[in-house]
One Martini backbone bead per residue (centre of mass of N, CA, C, O) as a GRO file, in nm:
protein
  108
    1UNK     BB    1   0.705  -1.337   0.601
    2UNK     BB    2   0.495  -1.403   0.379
    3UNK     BB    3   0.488  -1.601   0.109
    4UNK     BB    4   0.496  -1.795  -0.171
    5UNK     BB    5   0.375  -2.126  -0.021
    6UNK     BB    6   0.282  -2.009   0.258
    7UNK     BB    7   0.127  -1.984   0.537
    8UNK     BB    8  -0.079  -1.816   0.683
    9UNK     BB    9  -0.029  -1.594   0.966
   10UNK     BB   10  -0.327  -1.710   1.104
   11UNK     BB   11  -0.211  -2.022   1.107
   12UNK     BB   12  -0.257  -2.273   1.392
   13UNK     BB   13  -0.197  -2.577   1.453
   14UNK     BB   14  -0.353  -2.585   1.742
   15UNK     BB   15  -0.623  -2.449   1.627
   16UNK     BB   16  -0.679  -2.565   1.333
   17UNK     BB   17  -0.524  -2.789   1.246
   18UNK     BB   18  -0.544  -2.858   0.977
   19UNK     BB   19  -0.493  -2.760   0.660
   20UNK     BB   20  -0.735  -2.535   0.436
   21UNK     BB   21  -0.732  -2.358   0.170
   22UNK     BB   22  -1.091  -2.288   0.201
   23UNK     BB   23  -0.986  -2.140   0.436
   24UNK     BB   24  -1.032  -1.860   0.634
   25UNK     BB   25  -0.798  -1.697   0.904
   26UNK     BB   26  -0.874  -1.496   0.999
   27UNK     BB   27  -1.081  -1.252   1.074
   28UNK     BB   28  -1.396  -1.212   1.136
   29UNK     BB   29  -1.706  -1.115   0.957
   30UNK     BB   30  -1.950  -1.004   0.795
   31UNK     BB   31  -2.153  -1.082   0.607
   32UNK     BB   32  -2.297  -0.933   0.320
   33UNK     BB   33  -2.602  -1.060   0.373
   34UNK     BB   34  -2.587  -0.853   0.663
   35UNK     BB   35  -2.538  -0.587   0.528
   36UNK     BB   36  -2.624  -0.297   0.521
   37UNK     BB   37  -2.667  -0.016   0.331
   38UNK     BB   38  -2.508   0.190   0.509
   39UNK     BB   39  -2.246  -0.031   0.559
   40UNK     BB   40  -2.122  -0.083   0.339
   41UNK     BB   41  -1.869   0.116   0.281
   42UNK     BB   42  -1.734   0.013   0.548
   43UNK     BB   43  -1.701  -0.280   0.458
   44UNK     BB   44  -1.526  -0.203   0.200
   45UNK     BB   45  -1.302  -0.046   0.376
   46UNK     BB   46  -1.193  -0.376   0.550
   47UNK     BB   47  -1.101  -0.452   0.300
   48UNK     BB   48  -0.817  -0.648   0.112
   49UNK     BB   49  -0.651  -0.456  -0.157
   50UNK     BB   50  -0.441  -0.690  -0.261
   51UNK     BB   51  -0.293  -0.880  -0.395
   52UNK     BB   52  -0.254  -1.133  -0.205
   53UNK     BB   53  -0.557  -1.131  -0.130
   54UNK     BB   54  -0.698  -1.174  -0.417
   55UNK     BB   55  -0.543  -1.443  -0.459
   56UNK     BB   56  -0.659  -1.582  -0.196
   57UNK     BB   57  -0.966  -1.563  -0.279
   58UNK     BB   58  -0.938  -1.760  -0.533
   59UNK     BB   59  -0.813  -2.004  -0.411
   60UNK     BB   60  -1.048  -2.067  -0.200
   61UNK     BB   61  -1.229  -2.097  -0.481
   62UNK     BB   62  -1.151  -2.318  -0.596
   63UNK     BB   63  -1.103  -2.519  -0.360
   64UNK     BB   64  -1.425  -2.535  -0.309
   65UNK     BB   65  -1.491  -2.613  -0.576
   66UNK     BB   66  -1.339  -2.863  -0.583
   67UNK     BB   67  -1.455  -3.003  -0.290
   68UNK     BB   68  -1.748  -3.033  -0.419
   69UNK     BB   69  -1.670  -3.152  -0.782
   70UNK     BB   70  -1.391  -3.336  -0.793
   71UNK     BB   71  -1.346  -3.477  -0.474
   72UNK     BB   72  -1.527  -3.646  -0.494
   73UNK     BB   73  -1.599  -4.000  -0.552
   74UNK     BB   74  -1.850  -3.922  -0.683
   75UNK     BB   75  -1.789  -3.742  -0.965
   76UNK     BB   76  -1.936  -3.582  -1.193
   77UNK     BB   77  -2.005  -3.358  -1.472
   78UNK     BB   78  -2.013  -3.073  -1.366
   79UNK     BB   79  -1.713  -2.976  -1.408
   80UNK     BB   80  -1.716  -2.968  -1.716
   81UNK     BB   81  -1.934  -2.786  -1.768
   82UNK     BB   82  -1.826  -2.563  -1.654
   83UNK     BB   83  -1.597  -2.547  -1.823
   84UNK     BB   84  -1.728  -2.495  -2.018
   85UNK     BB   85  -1.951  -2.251  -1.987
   86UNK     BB   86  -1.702  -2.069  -1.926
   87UNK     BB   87  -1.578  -2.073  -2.200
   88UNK     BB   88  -1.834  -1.957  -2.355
   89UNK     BB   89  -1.833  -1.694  -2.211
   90UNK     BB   90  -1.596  -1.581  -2.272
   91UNK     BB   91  -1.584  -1.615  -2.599
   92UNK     BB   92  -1.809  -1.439  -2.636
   93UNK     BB   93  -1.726  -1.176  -2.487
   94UNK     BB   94  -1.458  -1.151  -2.716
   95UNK     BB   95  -1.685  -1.181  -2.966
   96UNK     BB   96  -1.889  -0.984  -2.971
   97UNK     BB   97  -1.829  -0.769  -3.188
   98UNK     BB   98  -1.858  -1.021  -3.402
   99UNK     BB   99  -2.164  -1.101  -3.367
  100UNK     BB  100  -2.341  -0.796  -3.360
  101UNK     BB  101  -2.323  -0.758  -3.643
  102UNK     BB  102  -2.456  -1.074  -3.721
  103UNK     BB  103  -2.772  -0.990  -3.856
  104UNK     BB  104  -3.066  -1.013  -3.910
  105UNK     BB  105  -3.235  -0.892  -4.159
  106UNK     BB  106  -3.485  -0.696  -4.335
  107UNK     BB  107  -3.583  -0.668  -4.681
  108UNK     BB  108  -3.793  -0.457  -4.873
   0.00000   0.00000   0.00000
């Protein structure tokens, strides 16, 4: 049984080398981007929607974050505006109600 912070269960250290967080090691399936429009159905009905699938989708969507803008050796500036312009996009969600009520009328 696969357990909280223990390697996935399709993970073979003889086949796969090192362990790598942002690859996902199951069955290979179609990219999303090759289904056509009948067959979405299906491949939507292939996935894996459990909670601990959803948390390990996640966590791989982190790590390629990782590994493309924090750990390369000059990594600029670019995680950080993520990371404001997406809590500023949090906090407008959060607040969009009471930001659309303070409107400029205009009174004749």
């Amino acid at each position: 049984m696969v357990g909280f912070g223990q390697y996935p269960a399709e993970y073979e250290p003889k086949i796969h080398g090192p362990y790598d967080p942002a690859r996902f090691y199951g069955k290979p399936d179609t990219p999303f981007g090759q289904v056509k429009l009948r067959e979405v159905g299906s491949w939507l009905a292939r996935r894996n929607k459990s909670p601990q699938a959803i948390a390990g989708a996640f966590s791989r969507a982190f790590w390629r974050w990782q590994h493309k803008y924090v750990l390369p050796k000059r990594a600029g500036i670019a995680p950080f505006l993520h990371v404001v312009f997406g809590s500023m996009g949090v906090f407008y969600f959060l607040n969009y109600g009471k930001v659309s009520r303070h409107k400029n009328y205009k009174y004749h």
